[in-house]
C-alpha positions in Angstrom: 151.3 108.9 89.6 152.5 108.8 93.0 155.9 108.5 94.7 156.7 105.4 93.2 160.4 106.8 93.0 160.6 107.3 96.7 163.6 104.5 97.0 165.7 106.8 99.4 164.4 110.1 99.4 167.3 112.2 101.3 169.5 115.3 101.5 166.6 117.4 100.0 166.7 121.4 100.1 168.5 120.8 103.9 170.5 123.6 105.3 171.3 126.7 103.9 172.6 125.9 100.1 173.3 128.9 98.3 173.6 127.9 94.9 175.9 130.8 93.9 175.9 132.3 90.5 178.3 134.1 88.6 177.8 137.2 86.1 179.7 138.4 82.6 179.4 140.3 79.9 178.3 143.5 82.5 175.7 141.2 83.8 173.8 140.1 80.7 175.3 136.3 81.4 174.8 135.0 84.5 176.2 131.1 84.9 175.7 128.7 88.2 176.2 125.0 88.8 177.2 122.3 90.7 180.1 119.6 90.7 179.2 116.5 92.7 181.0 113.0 93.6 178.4 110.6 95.5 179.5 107.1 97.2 177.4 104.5 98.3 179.1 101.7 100.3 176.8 99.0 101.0 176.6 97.8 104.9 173.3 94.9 104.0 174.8 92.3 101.7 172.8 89.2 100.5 174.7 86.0 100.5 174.7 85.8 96.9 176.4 89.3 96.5 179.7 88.5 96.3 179.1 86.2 93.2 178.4 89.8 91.1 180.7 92.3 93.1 184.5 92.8 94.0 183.4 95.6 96.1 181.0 97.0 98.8 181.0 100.1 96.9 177.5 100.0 95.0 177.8 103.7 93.3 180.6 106.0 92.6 179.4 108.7 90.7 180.6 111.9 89.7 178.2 114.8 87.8 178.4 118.2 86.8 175.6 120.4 86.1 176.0 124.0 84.1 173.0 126.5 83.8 173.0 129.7 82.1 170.7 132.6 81.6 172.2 135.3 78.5 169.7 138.5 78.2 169.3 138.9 74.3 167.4 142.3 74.6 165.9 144.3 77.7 163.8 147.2 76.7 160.9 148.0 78.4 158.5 146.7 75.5 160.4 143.3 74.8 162.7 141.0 77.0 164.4 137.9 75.5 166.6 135.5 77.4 168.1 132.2 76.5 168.2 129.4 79.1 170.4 126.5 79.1 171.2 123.5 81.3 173.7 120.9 80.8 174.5 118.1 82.5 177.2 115.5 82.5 178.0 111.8 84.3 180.7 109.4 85.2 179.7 106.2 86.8 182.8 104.6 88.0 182.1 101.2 89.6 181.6 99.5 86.8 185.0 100.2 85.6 186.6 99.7 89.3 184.4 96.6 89.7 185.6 93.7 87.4 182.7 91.5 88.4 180.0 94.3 88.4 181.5 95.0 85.0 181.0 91.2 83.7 177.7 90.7 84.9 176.1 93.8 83.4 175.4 94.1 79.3 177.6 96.0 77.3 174.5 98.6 76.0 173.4 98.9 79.9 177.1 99.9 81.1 177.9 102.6 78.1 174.9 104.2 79.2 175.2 103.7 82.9 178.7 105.3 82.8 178.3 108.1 80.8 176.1 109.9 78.3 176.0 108.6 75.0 174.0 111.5 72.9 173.9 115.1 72.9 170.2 114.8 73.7 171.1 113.2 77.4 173.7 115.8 78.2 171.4 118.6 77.0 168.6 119.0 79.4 167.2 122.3 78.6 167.7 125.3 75.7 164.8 127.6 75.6 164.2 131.2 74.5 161.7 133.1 76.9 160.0 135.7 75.5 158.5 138.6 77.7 156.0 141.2 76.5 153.7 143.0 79.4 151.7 140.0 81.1 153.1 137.4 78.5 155.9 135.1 79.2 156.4 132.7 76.0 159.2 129.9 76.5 159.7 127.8 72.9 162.5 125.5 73.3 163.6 122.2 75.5 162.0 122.5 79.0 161.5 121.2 82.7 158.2 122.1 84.0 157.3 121.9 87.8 154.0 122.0 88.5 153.8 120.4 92.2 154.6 122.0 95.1 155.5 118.0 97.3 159.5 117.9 97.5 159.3 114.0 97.1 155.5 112.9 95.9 154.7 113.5 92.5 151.2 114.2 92.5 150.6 117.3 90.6 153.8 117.5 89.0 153.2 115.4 86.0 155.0 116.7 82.7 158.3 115.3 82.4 159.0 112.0 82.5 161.5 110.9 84.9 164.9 109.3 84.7 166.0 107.2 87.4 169.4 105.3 86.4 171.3 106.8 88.3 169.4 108.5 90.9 165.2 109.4 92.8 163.7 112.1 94.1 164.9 113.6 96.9 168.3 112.3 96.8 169.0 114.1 93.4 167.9 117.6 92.1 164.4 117.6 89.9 167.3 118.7 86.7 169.3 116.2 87.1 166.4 113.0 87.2 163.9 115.2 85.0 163.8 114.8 81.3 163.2 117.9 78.8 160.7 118.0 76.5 160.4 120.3 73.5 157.7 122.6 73.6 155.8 125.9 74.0 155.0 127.2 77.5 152.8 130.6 77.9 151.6 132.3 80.7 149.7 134.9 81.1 149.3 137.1 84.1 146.2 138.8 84.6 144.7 141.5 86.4 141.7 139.5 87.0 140.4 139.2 90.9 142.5 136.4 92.6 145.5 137.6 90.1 144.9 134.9 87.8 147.9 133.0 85.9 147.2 131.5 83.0 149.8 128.5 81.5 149.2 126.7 78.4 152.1 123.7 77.0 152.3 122.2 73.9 154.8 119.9 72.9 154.5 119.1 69.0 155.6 115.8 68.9 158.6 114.9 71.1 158.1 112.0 73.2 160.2 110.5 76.2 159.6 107.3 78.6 160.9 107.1 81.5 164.1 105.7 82.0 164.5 102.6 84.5 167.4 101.1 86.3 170.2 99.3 84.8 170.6 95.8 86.0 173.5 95.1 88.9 173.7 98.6 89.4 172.6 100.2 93.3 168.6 101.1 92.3 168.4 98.0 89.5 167.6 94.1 90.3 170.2 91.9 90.8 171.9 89.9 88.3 170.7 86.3 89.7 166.9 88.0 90.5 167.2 88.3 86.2 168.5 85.0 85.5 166.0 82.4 87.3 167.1 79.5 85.2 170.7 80.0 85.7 172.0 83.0 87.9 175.8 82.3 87.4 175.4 83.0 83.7 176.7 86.2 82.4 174.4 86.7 79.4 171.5 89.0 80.3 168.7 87.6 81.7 164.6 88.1 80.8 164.2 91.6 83.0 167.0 92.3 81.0 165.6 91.6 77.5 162.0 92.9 78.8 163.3 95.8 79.6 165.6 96.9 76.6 162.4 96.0 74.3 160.2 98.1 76.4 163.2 101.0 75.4 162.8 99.7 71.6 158.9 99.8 71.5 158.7 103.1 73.1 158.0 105.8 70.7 160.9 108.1 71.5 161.9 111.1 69.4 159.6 113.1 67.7 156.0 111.8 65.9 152.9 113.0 64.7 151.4 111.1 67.1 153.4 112.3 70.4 152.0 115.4 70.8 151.0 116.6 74.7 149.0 119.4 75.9 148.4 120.9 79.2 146.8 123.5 80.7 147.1 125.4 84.3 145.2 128.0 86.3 147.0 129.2 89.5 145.3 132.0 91.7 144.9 133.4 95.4 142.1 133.3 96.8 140.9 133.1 100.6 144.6 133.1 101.5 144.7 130.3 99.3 147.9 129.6 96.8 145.8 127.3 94.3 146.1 125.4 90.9 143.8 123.6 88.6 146.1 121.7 85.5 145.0 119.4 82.9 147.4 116.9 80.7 146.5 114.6 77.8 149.7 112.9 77.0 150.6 109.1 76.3 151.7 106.9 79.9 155.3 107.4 80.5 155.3 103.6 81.1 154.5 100.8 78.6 151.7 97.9 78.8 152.3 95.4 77.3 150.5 93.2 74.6 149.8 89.2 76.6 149.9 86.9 73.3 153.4 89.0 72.2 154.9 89.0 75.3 154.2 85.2 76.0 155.7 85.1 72.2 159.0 87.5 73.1 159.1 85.6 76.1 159.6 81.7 74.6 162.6 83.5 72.9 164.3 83.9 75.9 162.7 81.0 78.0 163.8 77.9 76.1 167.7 78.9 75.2 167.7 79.6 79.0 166.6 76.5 80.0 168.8 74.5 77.2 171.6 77.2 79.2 170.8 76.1 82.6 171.1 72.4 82.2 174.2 73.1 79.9 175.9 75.5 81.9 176.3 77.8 79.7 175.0 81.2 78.7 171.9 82.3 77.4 171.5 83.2 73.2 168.0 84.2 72.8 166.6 83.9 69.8 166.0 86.8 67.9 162.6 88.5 67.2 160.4 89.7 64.0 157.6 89.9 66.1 157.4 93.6 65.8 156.4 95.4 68.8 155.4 93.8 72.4 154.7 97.0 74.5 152.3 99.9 73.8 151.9 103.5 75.3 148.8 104.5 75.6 147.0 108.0 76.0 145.0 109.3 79.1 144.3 112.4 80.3 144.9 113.6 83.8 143.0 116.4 85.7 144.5 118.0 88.9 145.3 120.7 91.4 147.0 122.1 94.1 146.5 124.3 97.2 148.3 125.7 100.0 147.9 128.3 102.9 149.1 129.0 106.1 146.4 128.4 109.7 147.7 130.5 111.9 145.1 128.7 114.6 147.2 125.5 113.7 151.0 127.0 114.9 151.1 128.7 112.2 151.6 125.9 110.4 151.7 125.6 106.7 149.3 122.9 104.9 149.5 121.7 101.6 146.7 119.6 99.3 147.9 118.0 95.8 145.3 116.1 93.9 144.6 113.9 90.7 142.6 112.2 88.6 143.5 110.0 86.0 140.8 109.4 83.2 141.3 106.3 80.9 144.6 105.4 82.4 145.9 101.8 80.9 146.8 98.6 83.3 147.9 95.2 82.3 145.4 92.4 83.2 146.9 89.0 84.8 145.5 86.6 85.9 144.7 86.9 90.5 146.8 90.3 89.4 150.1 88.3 88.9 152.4 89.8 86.4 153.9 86.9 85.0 150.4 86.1 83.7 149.4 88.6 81.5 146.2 88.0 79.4 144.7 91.6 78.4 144.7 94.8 79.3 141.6 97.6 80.8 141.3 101.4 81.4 141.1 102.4 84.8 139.5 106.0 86.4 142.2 106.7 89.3 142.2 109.2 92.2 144.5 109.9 94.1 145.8 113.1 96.7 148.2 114.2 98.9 147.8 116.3 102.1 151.5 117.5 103.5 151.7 119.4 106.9 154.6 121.5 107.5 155.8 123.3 111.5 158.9 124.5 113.0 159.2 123.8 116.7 161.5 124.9 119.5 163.4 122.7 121.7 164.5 124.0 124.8 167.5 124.6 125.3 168.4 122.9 121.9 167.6 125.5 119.7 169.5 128.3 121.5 172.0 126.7 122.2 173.1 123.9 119.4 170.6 125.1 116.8 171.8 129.1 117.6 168.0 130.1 117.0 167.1 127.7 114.4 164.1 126.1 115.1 163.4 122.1 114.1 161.4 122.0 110.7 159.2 119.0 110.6 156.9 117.4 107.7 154.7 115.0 107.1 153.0 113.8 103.9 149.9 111.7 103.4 148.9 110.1 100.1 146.0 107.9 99.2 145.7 106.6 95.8 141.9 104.9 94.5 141.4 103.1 91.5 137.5 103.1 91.0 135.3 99.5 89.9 139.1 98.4 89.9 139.0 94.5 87.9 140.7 92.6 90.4 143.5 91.6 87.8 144.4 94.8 87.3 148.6 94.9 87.2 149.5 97.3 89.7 153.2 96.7 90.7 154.5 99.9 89.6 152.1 102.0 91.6 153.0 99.8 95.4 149.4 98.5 94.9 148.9 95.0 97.1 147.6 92.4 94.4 143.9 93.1 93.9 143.6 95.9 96.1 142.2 99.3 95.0 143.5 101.5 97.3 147.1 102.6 98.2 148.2 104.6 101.1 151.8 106.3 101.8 153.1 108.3 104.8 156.4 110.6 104.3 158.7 112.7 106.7 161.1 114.7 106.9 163.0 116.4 109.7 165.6 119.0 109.8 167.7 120.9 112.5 170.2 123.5 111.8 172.8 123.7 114.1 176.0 125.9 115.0 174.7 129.3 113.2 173.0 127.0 109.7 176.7 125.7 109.5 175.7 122.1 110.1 172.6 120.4 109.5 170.5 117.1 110.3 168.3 115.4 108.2 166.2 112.2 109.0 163.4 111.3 105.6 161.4 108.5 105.4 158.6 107.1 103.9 155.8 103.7 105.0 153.4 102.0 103.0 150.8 100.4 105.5 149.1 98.1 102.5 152.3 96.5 101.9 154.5 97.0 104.9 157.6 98.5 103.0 159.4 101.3 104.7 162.9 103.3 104.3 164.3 105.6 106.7 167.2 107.4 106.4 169.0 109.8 108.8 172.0 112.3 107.2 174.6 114.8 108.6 175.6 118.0 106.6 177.7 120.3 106.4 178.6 123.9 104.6 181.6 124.9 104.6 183.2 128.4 105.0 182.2 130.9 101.8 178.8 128.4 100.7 180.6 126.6 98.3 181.5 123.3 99.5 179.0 121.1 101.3 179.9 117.6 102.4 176.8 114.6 103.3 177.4 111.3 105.0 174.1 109.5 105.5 173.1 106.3 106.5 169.6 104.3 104.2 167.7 101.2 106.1 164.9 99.3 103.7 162.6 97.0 105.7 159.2 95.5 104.8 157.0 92.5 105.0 158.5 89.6 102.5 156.4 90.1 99.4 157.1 90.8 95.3 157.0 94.4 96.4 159.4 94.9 98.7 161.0 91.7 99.7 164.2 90.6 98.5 165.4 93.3 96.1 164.9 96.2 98.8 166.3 94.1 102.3 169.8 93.7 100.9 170.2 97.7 100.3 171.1 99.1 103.0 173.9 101.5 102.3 176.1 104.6 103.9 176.2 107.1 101.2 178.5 110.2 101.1 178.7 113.3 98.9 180.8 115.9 98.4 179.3 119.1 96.2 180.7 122.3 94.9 178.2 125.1 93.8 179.5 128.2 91.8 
């Protein structure tokens, strides 16, 4: 539940982005977007890099994203509007990269380079529906419930989709899957001006989407193919995860339906929210005697492959299905408020609770020896502190009265009479431990009248010793169009399954050039 996207959280809301919009049709259309190319160039390179790459160059991608709001009817009893976002790819290393291109399986690139269904290129179509306090959406949706830029604490409807891009770096509608529902709030005139949200999707389920093998956030190739790297077939974490894909239950079903509920108010000078969600696990967990099964399907060719030299040809499987997604339910809030005591500085809580929520057991919590599965009780919070400060001299004179914003985020997740088998790789959980701490930044100073801007984000994990920090240099050009970001991403960490090899080797320059209308 909490950041466990945070792989190089950067160029987020910095600066003075305008996001400009343009109106037709006497302004009952009004259209905005962005057209973006992002590089990555990669300065840390393992010594077995060059056996998979041509090229430095670890990402070259170029998307588009098109939003637009038409106004069906405006009266004063009834207002209808029809929302739509769009968004397109093109991934080009794996075309510029003949080795990349090689090592990485044919399904995996199609969808790495561009989208292959309507349903990825469509991320939201929704008619809203306004009638005195009620405002009912039915359609394809992205719901943001959190108020963290980066840790998603609160903020737990749509599943995430992190091919080709994580929080921070990317926009929450360009990483954020829709879901088909119906949202309806209700503003009341009840003390505290109470805000009630109800969502009910029907049926349409989506898991969240993990990197592709090779690629700049994915494993590489030879991490895949323990028995033998050079190969070209796809190894296990391949196979793993394209059944984890197959097993999920994607699409509509009786059985996928979610429902959630939120209360916002103000009370006390208190912003606050109280949310509820009963939805199956956006991730799978996986059934031990099938997977050790699936598993001899891939093992033994690759063995018979590695003293052959050749490639890998799994066999194939009847088994039916190896991974499961469970249901849990998850309570939550939020709160924020300004302590003018405190600077005037601006605090933030996020909260959660997880009831029922599914782990994989292993055996001395190893995931490679999987032999049941538990339900868990998990709480976990965030506390975020946000000030500006002034510099002297600085911010008169390089930051022309912009004063140096600074925040830092706490989080602290528990998981209660945790077994100490519990799987909990995917949530940056040492082996055994019950308890996971993070601490977040982020810094930015305007400069030369908001024209330029500089950005340095981070995060640490004391249990585990894993950090990133990454400092980046914007600019906006004339008429808040254009904007141009050259940044440079360090990994580090204590040698261990979580963040030894596959993060050290990552260290990358990354520019991006983006054009808002």
């Amino acid at each position: 539940m909490c950041s466990f996207a945070v792989c190089a959280a950067a160029f987020m809301g910095a600066g003075n982005s305008a996001r400009a919009s343009e109106e037709f049709l006497n302004g009952d259309l009004t259209i905005k977007g962005f057209a973006k190319e992002a590089l990555y160039y990669r300065t840390g390179w393992d010594h077995g890099e060059s056996m998979y790459h041509d090229s430095r160059i670890d990402m070259a991608l170029t998307s588009l994203y098109f939003e637009s709001i038409y106004k069906v009817k405006e009266s004063p009893e009834l207002s209808i509007t029809w929302f739509n976002g769009l968004k397109w790819w093109y991934e080009a290393t794996t075309s510029l990269d003949d080795t990349a291109h090689s090592y990485m399986a044919p399904n995996d690139r199609r969808k790495y380079q561009l989208p292959t269904r309507f349903e990825d290129v469509l991320t939201e179509t929704y008619l809203s529906f306004v009638k005195g306090p009620w405002d009912i959406r039915v359609g394809k949706q992205i719901v943001i419930w959190g108020q963290l830029d980066v840790n998603r604490v609160a903020d737990v409807v749509n599943p995430l989709d992190l091919r080709r891009g994580v929080p921070g770096v990317d926009n929450w509608e360009e990483i954020k899957q829709g879901l088909w529902m119906i949202r309806s709030v209700y503003r009341s005139t009840l003390p505290g001006n109470l805000i009630f949200e109800n969502i009910y999707n029907p049926g349409y389920y989506q898991n969240t989407k993990l990197t592709y093998e090779n690629t700049h956030w994915g494993a590489m190739h030879q991490d895949s193919q323990e028995f033998n790297p050079k190969s070209k077939s796809p190894g296990f974490m391949w196979w793993q995860y394209d059944k984890w894909n197959k097993d999920a239950p994607n699409g509509w079903g009786l059985n996928n339906w979610e429902l959630g509920f939120r209360i916002q108010g103000y009370t006390c000078d208190i912003d606050w929210s109280l949310i509820y969600w009963n939805a199956k696990s956006d991730g799978e967990r996986a059934s031990p005697h099938r997977l050790t099964q699936y598993a001899g399907n891939y093992i033994y060719p690759a063995i018979l492959a590695s003293i052959t030299g050749g490639d890998v040809n799994p066999q194939h499987w009847d088994g039916g299905k190896v991974y499961r997604y469970k249901r849990y339910q998850t309570f939550g809030g939020t709160a924020q408020t300004l302590i003018e005591p405190l600077h005037n500085s601006i605090w933030r809580l996020e909260w959660f609770y997880e009831n029922d929520s599914p782990f994989n057991l292993g055996t001395n919590a190893n995931r490679m020896n999987l032999y049941g599965s538990t339900r868990q009780e998990v709480l976990g919070g965030a506390l975020q502190y946000n000030d500006k400060f002034e510099i002297p001299w600085f911010t008169r004179n390089i930051g022309t009265g912009s004063y140096l914003q600074f925040s830092l985020t706490y989080f602290i997740e528990h998981i209660f009479d945790m077994n100490p088998d519990c799987i909990t790789f995917d949530r940056n959980h040492r082996g055994g431990d019950p308890n996971q701490q993070e601490i977040t930044w982020f810094i930015l100073q305007q400069m030369f009248n908001a024209n330029w801007g500089l950005v340095d984000i981070g995060y640490y994990y004391p249990m585990i010793k894993k950090w990133m920090n990454m400092p980046c240099l914007t600019y906006y050009w004339p008429g808040q169009h254009w904007r141009t970001d050259l940044g440079y991403v360090q990994y580090g960490g204590s040698n261990n399954e979580l963040c030894g090899h596959a993060y050290s080797h990552r260290d990358s320059v990354i520019f991006r050039m983006r054009y808002e209308f």
